[in-house]
ROZA-539999 format. One record per residue (C-alpha): residue number from 1; residue in three letters; x, y, z. Coordinates in steps of 0.1 Angstrom, whole numbers. Each point is the difference from the previous one (the first is absolute). Layout:
<atoms>
[atom NUM; 'ALA'; [X; Y; Z]] ...
</atoms>
This chain:
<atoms>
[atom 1; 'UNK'; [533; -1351; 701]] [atom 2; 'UNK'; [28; 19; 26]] [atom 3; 'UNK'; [8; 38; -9]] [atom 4; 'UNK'; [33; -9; -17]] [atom 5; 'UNK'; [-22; -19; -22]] [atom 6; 'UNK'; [-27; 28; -7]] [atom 7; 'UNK'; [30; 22; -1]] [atom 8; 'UNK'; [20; -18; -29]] [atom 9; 'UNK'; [-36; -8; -19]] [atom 10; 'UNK'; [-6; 39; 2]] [atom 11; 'UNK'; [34; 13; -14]] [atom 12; 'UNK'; [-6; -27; -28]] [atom 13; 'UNK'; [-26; 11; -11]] [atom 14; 'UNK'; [13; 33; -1]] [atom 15; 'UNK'; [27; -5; -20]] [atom 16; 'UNK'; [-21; -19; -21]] [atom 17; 'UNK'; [-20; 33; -3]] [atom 18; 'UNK'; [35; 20; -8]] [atom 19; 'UNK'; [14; -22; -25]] [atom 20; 'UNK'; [-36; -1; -18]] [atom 21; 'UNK'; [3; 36; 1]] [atom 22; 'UNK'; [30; 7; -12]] [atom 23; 'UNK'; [-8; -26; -28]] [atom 24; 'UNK'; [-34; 22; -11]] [atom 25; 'UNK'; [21; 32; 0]] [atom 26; 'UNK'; [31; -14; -28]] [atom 27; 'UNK'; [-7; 11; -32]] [atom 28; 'UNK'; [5; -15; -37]] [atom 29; 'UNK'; [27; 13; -17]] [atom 30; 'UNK'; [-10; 36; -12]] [atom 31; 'UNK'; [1; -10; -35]] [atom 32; 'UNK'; [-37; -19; -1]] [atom 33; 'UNK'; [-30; 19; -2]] [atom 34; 'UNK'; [-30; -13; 14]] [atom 35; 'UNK'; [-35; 14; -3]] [atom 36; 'UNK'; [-19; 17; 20]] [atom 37; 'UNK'; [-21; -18; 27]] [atom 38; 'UNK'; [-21; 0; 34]] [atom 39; 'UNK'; [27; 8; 29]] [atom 40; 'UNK'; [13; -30; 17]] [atom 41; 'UNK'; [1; -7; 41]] [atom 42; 'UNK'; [29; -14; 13]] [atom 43; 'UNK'; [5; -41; -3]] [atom 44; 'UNK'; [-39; -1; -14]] [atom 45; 'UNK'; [4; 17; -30]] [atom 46; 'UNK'; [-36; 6; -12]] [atom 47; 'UNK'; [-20; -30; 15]] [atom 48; 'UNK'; [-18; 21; 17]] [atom 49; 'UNK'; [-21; 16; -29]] [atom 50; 'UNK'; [-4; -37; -17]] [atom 51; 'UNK'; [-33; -17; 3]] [atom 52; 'UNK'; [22; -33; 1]] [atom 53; 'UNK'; [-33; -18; -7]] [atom 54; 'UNK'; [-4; 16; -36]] [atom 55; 'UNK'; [31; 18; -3]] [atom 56; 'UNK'; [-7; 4; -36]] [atom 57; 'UNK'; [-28; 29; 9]] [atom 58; 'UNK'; [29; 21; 21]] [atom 59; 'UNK'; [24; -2; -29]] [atom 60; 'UNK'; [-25; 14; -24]] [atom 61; 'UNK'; [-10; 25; 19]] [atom 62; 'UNK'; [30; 11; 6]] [atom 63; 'UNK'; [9; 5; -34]] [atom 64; 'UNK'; [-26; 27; -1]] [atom 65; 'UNK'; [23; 21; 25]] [atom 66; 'UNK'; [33; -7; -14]] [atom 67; 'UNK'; [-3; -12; -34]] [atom 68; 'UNK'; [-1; -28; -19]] [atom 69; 'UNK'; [38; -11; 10]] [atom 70; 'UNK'; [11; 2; 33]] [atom 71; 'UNK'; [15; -13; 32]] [atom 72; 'UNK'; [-17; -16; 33]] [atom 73; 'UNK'; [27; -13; 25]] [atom 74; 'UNK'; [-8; -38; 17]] [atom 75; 'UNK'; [18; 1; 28]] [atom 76; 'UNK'; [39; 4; -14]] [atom 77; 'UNK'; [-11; -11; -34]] [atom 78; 'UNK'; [-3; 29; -28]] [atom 79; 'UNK'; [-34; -11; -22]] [atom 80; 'UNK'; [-5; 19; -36]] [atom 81; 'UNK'; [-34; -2; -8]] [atom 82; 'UNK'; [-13; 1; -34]] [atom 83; 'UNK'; [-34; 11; -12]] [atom 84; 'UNK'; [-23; 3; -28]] [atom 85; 'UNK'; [2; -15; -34]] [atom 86; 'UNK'; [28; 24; -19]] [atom 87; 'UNK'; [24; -3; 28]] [atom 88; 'UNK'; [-2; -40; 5]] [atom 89; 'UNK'; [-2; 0; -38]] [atom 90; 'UNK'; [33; 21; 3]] [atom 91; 'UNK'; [18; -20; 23]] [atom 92; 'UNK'; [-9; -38; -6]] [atom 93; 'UNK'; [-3; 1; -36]] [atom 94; 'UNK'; [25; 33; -11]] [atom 95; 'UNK'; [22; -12; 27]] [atom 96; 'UNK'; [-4; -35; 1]] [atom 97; 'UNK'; [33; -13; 12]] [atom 98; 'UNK'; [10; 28; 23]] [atom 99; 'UNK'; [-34; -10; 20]] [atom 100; 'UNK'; [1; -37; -7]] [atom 101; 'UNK'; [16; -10; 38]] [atom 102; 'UNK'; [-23; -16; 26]] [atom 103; 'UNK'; [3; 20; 33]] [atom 104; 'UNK'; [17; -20; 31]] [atom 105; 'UNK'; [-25; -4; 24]] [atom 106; 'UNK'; [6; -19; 35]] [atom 107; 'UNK'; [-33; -22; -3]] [atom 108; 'UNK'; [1; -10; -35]] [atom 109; 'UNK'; [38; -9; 0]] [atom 110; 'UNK'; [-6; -21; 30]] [atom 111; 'UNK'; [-25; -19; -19]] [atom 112; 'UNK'; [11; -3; -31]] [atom 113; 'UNK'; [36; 7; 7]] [atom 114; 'UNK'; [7; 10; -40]] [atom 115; 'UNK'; [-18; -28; -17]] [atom 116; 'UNK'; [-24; -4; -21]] [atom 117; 'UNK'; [-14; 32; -23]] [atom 118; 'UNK'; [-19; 25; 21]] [atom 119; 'UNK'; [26; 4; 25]] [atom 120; 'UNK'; [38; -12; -14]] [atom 121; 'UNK'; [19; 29; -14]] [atom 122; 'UNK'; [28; 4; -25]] [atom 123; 'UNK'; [13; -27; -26]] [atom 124; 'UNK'; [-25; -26; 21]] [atom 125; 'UNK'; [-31; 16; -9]] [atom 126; 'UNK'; [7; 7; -32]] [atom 127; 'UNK'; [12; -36; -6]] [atom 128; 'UNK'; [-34; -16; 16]] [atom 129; 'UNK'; [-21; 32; -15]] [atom 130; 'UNK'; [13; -13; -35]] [atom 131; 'UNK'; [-5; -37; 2]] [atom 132; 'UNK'; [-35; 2; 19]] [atom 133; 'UNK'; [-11; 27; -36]] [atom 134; 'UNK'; [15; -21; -21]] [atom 135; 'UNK'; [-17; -35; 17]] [atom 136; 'UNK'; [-36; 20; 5]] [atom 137; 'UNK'; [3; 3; -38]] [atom 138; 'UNK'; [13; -38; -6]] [atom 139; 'UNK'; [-28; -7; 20]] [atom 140; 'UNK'; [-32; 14; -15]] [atom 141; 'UNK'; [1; 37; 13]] [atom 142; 'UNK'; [-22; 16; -23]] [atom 143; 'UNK'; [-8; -32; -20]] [atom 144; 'UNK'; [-28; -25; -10]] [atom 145; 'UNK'; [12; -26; 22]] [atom 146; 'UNK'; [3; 19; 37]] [atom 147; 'UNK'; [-34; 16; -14]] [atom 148; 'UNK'; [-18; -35; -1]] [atom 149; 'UNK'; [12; -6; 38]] [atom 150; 'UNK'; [-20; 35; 8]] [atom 151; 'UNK'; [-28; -11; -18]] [atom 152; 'UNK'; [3; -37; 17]] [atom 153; 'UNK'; [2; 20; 37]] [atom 154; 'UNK'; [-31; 23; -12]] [atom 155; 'UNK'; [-25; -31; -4]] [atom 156; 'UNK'; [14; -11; 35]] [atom 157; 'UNK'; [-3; 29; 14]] [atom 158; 'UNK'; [-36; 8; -16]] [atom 159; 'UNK'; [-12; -35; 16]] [atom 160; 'UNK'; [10; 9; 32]] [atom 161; 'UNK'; [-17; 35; 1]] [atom 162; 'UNK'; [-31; -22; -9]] [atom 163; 'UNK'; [-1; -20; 28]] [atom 164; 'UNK'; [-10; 26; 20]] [atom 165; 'UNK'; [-34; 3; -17]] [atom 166; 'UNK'; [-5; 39; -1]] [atom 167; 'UNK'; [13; 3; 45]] [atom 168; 'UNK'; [24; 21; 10]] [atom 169; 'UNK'; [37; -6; 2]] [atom 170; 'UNK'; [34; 7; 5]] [atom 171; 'UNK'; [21; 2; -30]] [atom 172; 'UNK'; [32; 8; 12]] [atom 173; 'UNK'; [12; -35; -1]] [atom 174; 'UNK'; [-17; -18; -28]] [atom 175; 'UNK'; [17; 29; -21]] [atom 176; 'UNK'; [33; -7; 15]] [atom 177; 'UNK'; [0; -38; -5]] [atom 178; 'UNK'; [-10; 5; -40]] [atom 179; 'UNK'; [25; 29; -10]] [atom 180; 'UNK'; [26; -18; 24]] [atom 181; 'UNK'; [-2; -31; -19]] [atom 182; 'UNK'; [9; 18; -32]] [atom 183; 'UNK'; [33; 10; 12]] [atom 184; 'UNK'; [5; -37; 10]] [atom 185; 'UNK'; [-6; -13; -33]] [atom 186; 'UNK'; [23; 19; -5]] [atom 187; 'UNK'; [27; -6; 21]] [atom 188; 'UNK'; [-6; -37; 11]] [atom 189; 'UNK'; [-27; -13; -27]] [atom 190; 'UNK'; [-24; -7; 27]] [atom 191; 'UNK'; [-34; 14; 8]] [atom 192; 'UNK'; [-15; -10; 40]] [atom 193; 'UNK'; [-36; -2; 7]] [atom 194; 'UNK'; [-21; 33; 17]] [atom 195; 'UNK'; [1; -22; 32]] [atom 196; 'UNK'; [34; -12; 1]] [atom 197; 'UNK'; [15; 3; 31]] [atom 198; 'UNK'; [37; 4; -11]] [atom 199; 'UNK'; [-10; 29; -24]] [atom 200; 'UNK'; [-21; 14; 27]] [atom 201; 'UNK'; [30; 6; 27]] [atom 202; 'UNK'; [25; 8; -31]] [atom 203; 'UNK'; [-29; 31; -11]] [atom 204; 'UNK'; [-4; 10; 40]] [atom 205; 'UNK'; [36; 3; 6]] [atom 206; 'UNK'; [3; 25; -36]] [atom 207; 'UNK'; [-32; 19; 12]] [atom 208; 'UNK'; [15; 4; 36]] [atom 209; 'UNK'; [35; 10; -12]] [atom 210; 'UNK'; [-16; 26; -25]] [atom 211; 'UNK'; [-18; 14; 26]] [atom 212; 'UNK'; [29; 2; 22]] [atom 213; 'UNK'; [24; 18; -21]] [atom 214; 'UNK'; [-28; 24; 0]] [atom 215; 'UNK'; [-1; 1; 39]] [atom 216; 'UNK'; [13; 32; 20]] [atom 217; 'UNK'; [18; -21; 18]] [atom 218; 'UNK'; [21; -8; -35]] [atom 219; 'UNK'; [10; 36; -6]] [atom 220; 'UNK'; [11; 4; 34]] [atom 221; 'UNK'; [23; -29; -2]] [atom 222; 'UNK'; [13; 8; -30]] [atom 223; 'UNK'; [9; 36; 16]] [atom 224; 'UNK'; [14; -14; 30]] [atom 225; 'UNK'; [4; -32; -4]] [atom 226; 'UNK'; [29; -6; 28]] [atom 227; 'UNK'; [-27; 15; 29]] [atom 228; 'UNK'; [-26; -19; -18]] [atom 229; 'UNK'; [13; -35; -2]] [atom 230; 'UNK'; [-2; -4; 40]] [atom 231; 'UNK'; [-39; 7; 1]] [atom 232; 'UNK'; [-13; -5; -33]] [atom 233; 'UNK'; [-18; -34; -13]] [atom 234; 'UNK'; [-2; 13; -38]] [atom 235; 'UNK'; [34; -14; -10]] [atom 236; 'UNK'; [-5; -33; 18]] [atom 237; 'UNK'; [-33; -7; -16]] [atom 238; 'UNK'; [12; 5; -33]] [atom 239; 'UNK'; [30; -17; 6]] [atom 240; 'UNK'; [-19; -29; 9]] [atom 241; 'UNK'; [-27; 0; -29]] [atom 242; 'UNK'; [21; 5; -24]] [atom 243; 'UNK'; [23; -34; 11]] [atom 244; 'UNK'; [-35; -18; -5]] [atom 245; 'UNK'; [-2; 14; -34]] [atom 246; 'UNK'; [33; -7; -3]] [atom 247; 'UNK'; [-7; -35; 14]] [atom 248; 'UNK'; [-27; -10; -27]] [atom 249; 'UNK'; [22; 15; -27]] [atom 250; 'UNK'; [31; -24; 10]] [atom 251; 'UNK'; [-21; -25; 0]] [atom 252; 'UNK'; [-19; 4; -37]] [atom 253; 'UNK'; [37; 7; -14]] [atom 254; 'UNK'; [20; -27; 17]] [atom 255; 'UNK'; [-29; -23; -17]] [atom 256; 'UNK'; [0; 16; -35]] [atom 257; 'UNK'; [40; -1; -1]] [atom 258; 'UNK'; [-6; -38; -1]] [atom 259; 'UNK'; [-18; 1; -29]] [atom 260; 'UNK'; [12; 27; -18]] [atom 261; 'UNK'; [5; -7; -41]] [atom 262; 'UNK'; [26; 29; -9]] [atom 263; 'UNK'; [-23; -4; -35]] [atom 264; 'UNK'; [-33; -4; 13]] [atom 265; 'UNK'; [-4; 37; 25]] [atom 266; 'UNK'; [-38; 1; 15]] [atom 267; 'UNK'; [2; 31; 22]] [atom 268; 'UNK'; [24; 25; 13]] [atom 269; 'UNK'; [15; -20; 29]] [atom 270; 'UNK'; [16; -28; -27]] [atom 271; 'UNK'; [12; 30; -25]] [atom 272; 'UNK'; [16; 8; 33]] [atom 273; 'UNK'; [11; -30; 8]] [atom 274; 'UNK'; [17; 0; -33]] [atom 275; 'UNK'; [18; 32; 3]] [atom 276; 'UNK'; [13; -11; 31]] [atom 277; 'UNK'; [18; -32; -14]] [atom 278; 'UNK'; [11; 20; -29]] [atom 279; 'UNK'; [16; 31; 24]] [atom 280; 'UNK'; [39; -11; 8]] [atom 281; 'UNK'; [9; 14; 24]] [atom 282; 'UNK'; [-34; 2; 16]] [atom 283; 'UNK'; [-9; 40; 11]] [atom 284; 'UNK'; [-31; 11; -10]] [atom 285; 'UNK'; [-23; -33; -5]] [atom 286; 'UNK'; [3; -12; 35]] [atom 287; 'UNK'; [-25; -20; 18]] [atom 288; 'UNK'; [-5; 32; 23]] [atom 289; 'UNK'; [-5; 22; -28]] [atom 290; 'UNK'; [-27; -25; -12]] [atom 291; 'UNK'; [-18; 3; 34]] [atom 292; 'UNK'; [0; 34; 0]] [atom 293; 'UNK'; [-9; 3; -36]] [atom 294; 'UNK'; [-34; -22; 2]] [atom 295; 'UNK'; [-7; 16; 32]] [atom 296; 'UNK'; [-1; 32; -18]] [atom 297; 'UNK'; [-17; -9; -30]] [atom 298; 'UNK'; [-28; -18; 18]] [atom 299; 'UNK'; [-7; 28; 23]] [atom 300; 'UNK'; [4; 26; -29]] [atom 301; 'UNK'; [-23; -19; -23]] [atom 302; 'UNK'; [-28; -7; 28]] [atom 303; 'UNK'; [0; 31; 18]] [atom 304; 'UNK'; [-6; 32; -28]] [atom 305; 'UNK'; [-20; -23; -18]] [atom 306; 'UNK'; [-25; -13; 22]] [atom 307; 'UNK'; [-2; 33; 18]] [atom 308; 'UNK'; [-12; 13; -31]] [atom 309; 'UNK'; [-26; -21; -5]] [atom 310; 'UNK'; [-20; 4; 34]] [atom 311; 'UNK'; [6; 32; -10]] [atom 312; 'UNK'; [-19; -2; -35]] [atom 313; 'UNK'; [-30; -19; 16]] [atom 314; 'UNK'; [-3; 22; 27]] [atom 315; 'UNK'; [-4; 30; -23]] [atom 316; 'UNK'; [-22; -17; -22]] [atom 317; 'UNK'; [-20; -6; 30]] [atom 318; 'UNK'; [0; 36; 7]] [atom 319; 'UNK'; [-5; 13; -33]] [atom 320; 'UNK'; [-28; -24; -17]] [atom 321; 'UNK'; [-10; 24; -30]] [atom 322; 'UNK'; [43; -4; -10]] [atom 323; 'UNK'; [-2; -40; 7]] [atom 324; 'UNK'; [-31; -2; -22]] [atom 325; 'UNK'; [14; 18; -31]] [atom 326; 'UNK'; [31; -23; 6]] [atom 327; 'UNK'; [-21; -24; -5]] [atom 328; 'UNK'; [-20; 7; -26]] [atom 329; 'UNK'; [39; 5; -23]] [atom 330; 'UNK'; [6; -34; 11]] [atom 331; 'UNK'; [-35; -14; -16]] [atom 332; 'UNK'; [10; 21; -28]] [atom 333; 'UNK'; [34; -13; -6]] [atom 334; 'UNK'; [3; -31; 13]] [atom 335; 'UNK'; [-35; -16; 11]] [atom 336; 'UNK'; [9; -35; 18]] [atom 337; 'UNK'; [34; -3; -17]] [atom 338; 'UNK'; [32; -2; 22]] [atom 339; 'UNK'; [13; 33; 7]] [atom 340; 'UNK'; [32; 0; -17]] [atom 341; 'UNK'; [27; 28; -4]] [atom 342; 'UNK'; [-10; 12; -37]] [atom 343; 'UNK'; [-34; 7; 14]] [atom 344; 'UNK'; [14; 31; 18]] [atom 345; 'UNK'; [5; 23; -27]] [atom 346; 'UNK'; [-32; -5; -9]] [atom 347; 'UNK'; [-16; 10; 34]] [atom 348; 'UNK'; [10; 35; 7]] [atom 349; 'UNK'; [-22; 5; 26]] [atom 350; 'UNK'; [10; -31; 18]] [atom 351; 'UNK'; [36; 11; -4]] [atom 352; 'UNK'; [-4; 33; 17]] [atom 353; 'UNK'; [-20; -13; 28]] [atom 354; 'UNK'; [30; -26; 2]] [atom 355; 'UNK'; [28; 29; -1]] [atom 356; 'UNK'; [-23; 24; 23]] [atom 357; 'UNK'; [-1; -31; 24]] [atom 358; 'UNK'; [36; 3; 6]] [atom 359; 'UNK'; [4; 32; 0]] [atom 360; 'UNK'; [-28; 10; 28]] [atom 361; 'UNK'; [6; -30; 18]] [atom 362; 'UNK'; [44; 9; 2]] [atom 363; 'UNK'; [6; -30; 16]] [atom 364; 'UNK'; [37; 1; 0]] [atom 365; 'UNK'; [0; 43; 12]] [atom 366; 'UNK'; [38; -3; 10]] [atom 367; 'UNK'; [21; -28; -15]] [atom 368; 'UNK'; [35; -12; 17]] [atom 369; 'UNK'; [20; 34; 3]] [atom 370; 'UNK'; [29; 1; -27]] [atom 371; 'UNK'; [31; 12; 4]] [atom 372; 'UNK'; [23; 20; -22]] [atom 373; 'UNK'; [29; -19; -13]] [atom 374; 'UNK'; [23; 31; -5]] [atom 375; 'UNK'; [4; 37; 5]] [atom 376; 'UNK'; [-29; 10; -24]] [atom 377; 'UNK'; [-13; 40; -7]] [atom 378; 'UNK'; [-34; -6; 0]] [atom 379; 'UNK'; [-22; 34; -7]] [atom 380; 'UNK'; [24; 28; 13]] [atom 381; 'UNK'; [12; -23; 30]] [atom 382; 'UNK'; [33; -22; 8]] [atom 383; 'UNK'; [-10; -33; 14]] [atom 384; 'UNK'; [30; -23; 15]] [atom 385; 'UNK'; [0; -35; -10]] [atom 386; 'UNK'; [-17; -23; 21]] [atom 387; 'UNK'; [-28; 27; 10]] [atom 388; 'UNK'; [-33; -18; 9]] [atom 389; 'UNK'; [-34; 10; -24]] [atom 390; 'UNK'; [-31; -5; 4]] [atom 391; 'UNK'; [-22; 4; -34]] [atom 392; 'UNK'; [-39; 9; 13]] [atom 393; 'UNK'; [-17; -26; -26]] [atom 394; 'UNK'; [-31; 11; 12]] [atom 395; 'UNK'; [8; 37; -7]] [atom 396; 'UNK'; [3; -10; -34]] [atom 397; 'UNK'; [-35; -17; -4]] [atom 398; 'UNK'; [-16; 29; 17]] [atom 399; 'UNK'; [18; 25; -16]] [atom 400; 'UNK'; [-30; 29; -10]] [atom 401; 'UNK'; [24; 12; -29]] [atom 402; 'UNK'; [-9; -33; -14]] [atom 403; 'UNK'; [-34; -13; 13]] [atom 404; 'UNK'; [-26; 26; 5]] [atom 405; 'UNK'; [-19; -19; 22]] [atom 406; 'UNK'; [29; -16; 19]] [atom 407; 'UNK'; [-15; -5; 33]] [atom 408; 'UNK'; [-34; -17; -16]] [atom 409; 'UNK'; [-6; -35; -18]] [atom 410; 'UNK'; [-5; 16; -35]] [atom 411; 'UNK'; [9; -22; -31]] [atom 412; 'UNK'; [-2; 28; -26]] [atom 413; 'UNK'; [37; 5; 12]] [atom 414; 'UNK'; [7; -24; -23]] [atom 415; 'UNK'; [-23; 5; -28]] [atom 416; 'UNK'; [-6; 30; -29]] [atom 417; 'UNK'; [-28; 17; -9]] [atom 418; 'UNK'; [-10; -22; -24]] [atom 419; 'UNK'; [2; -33; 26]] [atom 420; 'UNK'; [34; -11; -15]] [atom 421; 'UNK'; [30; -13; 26]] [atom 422; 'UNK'; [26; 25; 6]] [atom 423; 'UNK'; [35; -10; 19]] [atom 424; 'UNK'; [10; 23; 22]] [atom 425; 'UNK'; [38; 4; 12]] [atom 426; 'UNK'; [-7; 10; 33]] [atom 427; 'UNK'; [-19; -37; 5]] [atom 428; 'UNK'; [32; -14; 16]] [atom 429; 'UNK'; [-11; -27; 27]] [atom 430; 'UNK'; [30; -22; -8]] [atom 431; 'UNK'; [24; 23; 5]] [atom 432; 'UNK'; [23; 12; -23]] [atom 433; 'UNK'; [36; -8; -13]] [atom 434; 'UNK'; [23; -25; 9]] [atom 435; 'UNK'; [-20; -4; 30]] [atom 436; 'UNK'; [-32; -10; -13]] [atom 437; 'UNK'; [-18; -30; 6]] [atom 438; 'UNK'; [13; -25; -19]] [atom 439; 'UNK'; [-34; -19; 0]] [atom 440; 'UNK'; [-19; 31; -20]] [atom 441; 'UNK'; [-8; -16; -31]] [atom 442; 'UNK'; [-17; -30; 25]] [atom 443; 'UNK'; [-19; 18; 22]] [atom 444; 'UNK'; [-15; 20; -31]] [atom 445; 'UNK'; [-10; -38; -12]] [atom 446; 'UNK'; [-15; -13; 31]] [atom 447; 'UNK'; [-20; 32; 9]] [atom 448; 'UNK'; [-14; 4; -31]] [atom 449; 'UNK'; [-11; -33; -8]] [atom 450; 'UNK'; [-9; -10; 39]] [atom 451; 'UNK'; [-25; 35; 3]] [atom 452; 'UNK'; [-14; -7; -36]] [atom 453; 'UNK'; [-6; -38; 8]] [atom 454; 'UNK'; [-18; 6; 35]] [atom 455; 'UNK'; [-23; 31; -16]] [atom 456; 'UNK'; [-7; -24; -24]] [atom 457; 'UNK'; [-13; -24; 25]] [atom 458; 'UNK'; [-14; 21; 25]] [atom 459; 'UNK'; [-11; 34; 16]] [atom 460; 'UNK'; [9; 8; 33]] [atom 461; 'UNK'; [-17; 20; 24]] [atom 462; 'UNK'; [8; 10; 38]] [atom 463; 'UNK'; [-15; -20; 27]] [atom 464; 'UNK'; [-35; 14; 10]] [atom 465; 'UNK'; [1; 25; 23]] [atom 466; 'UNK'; [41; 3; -3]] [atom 467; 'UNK'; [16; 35; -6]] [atom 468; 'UNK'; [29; -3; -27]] [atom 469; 'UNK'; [30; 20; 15]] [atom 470; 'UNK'; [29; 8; -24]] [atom 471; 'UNK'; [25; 12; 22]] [atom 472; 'UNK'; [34; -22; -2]] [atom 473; 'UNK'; [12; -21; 29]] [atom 474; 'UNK'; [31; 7; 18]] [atom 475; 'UNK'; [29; -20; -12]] [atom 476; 'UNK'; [30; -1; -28]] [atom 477; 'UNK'; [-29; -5; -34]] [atom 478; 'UNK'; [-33; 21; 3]] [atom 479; 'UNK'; [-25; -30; 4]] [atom 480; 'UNK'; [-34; 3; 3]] [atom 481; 'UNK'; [-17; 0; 36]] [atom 482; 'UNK'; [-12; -35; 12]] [atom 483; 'UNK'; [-40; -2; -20]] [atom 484; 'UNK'; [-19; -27; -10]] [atom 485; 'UNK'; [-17; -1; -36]] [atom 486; 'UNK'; [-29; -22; -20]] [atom 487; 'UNK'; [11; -11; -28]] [atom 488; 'UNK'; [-35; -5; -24]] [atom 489; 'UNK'; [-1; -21; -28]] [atom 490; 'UNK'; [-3; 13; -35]] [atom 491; 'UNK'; [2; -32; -20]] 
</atoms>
């Protein structure tokens, strides 16, 4: 490189310096009001006081200096965050619409570019957000018939634990291949073998994208994502699982559109289908919306789930005396019966174990930021439409107003005095609002019955020797850490 050249790259770079600069210093229009917050650098914002591994941690601690609403800066990007149970309560249930949008980020556009659920905004999402409801419903959500296909999975899944005669294993993705082919009765009316290869690579590419919208590297990008598209490989590896997904999908639909009996609707995909021949002119029900769509529903209906599983078994692991009374309410109640839904009422103990599960385990601490979808006063301040907000789930589950022992595994959170279930409102793991997961009422159905039916079955220990760690892994959902457990037979 000759002088000029150096000379011209230097004064580039310093007007690129300026400009930013001059950006950083512009101010909204003096009618909004934001909160307080941590003081911002120039062009960083507040990265710098992030743990970007577990960002969740920073924004709760925060809140302890500047209240349970305020502002952190990502770069350019003004971020509202919300914490603890009354003000989440106050802004995705008391104002539901006015906190209904889905923030614009860089990454998650590229990817999903609008589609699907998670990700589309406006008319789209509440289009596809009403049809998958409405189908999860057609289709046995909360029903006798999805609850036989859990119980089906169970005895699969039960007979492969056995097979490894009382050694220690892995888990992680003998878990993922049984909740995963829930979901896919679901949406294709098929279920794959534990060792099928094709479901193998379609549940690496979901674990690997999860943990990359978790990544550092994702919340740079999505703060500077025109420096960070010239030396960043997170976009292109997303980019290029998600066209396999997207692949597989084309594939299953293209095939099930050549069958498809308008009157006869096995699964999702062909209520789909159906929608789409019926839409004239064709906006919503496209075959990229479908993509998207199952993409979404598949990951969402494998990830939370499963998670929460490992989860349960590594606590029970860790807390015998809790897994033994479990399982003494399940001799009680149901002996060598199927687990089935009804059961749960009757098994209070098993219930708040269940609900304490999910809320010390928080595997979803910060869902996909929101945005607001119009000038809204929100608790003395003016927020402009379009304003990004993050709601700090996990501030919510280990909120001390709420749970007394929020930082323990304590069950009697969910129980009185006298050993009777108690709901609490502050147990809000799906979210809340017109946000929330749409696959609630499912996941409730599959943990309950999946955790009863292995209990049932067997009592699981750690590994001789092995020390059981429950801090959370880095990434987008709190997982547990990579362990091994024996899974003992009972019966």
């Amino acid at each position: 490189m000759d002088l000029s050249d150096l000379t011209t790259l230097v004064l580039s770079v310093i007007l690129c310096l300026f400009v930013a600069l001059i950006f950083y210093g512009r101010k909204r229009s003096g009618k909004y009001n934001l909160p307080p917050g941590p003081r911002p650098l120039p062009i960083i914002g507040n990265l710098h006081i992030l743990d970007l591994k577990k960002p969740y941690q920073t924004l709760h601690q925060l809140s302890k200096k500047y209240g349970p609403v305020y502002t952190i800066k990502l770069g350019e990007e003004n971020a509202i965050v919300l914490c603890g149970y009354e003000v989440l309560k106050d802004a995705l249930v008391n104002h539901a619409n006015e906190f209904s949008g889905r923030a614009k980020l860089p990454l998650f556009d590229e990817v999903a570019k609008g589609y699907g659920v998670i990700f589309a905004h406006n008319d789209n999402w509440k289009v596809m957000r009403r049809f998958t409801l409405a189908t999860l419903r057609d289709f046995g959500m909360g029903k006798e018939t999805i609850e036989n296909k859990i119980t089906e999975e169970c005895d699969f899944l039960v007979n492969k634990f056995r097979s490894y005669k009382d050694e220690p294993f892995d888990n992680l993705k003998i878990i993922n291949a049984a909740v995963a082919n829930i979901i896919v009765s679901i949406l294709l009316s098929h279920r794959f073998a534990y060792e099928d290869p094709t479901l193998e690579k379609l549940l690496n590419i979901l674990h690997e994208n999860v943990k990359l919208y978790g990544h550092p590297m994702a919340v740079l990008y999505n703060t500077f994502p025109s420096v960070m598209c010239w030396c960043s490989t997170i976009e292109k590896k997303l980019t290029k699982n998600t066209k396999v997904l997207h692949e597989f999908i084309r594939e299953t639909f293209t095939n099930q559109r050549k069958e498809l009996d308008v009157n006869d609707q096995r699964n999702l995909v062909d209520a789909f289908l159906v929608k789409q021949q019926e839409e004239k002119p064709q906006i919503y029900f496209s075959n990229k919306n479908l993509l998207t769509l199952i993409s979404d529903l598949f990951a969402a209906g494998l990830e939370a789930i499963s998670t929460t599983l490992r989860w349960s078994l590594l606590l029970m692991m860790k807390y015998p005396e809790i897994q033994r009374r479990v399982q003494s309410e399940i001799e009680k109640v149901i002996g060598l019966a199927d687990p089935q839904l009804i059961h749960r009422k009757q098994m209070p103990y098993t219930d708040a174990v269940i609900h304490e599960i999910q809320r010390f385990g928080n595997v979803l601490p910060i869902p996909f930021p929101r945005a607001t979808t119009q000038d809204v006063n929100f608790r003395g301040y003016l927020l402009p439409k379009g304003t990004h907000v993050i709601p700090l789930l996990s501030s919510v589950l280990y909120d001390k107003d709420h749970f007394v022992k929020a930082d323990e595994f304590y069950p009697e959170h969910f129980l009185d005095s006298s050993g009777n279930f108690v709901k609490k409102e502050a147990f809000m793991p799906f979210s809340a609002g017109k946000r929330s997961c749409v696959g609630e009422n499912l996941a409730k159905m599959e943990v309950f019955i999946f955790f009863t039916k292995l209990l049932q079955n067997f009592t699981f220990q750690a590994p001789p020797g092995a020390t059981l760690d429950l801090t959370p892994a880095d990434g987008f959902t709190a997982e547990p850490l990579p362990h091994k457990i024996c899974a003992i037979p009972r019966v």
